[in-house]
C-alpha distance (Angstrom), angle and dihedral (degrees) to the residues before:
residue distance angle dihedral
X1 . . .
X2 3.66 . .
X3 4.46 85.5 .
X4 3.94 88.1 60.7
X5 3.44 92.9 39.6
X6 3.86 91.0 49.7
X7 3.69 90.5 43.0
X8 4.03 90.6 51.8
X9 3.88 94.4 52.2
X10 4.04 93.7 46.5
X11 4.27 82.8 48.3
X12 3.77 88.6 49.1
X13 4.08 86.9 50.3
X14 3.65 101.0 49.6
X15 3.91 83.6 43.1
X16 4.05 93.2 56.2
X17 3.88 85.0 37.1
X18 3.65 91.1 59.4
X19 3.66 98.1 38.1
X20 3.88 89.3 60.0
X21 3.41 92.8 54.6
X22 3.76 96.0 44.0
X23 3.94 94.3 -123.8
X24 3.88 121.1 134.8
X25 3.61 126.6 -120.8
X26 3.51 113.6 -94.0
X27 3.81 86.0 -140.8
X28 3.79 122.1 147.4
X29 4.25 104.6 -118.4
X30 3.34 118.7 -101.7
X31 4.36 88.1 -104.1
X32 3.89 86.8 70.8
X33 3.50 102.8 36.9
X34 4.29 80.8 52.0
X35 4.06 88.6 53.0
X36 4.06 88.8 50.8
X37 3.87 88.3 56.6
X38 3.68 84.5 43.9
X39 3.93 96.2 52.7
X40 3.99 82.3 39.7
X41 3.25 102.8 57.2
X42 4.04 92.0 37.4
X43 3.70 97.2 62.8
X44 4.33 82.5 67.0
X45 3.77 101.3 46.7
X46 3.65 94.3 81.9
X47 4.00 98.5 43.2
X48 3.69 93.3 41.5
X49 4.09 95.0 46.1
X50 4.05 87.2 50.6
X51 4.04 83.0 59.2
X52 3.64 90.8 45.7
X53 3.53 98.1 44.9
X54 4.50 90.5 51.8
X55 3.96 77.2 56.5
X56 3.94 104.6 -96.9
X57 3.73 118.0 152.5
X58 3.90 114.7 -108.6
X59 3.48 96.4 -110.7
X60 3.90 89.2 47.7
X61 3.69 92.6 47.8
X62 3.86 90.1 52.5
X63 3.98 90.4 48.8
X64 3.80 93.9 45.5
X65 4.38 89.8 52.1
X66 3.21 95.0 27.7
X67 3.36 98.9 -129.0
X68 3.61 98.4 156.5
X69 4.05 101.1 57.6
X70 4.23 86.1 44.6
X71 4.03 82.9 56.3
X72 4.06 106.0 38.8
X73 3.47 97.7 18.0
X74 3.69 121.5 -141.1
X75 3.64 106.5 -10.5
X76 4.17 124.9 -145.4
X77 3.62 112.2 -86.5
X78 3.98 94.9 9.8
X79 3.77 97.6 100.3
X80 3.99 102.9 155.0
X81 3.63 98.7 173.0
X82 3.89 105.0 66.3
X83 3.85 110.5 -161.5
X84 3.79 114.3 -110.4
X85 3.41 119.6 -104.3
X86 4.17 113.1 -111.3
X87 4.23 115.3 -105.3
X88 3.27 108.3 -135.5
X89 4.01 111.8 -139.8
């Protein structure tokens, strides 16, 4: 949480930034930034409805492809990959 929340306050900078110097964003619109979702979300329809289609639950059929983490990302609190712990020589 404390990434997104990091992320949001250096967006709201840049935004104030801009907005004293009377420059617009150079922001994609909100059409484009819809068809990324879109192309997103597409890539998993076909590995997640083989799952679902050999039986497997939705939510099982997203955990098995991992379709959620390729769509969100890494989510708060959902670290997987622990780091390894230093040997000491």
């Amino acid at each position: 949480m404390k990434l997104y929340a990091l992320s949001l306050g250096a967006g709201l900078l840049v935004g104030i930034i801009y907005s004293l110097l009377s420059v617009r964003s150079p922001a994609p619109p909100l059409v484009a930034l819809v068809g990324l979702l879109g192309i997103l979300v597409g890539e998993q329809v076909i590995p997640v409805g083989k799952q679902l289609l050999g039986g497997s639950a939705f939510s099982i059929a997203c955990s098995e492809t991992r379709a959620t983490a390729s769509v969100l990302g890494q989510l708060p609190g959902r670290q997987s990959d622990k780091p390894a712990e230093k040997e000491q020589a």
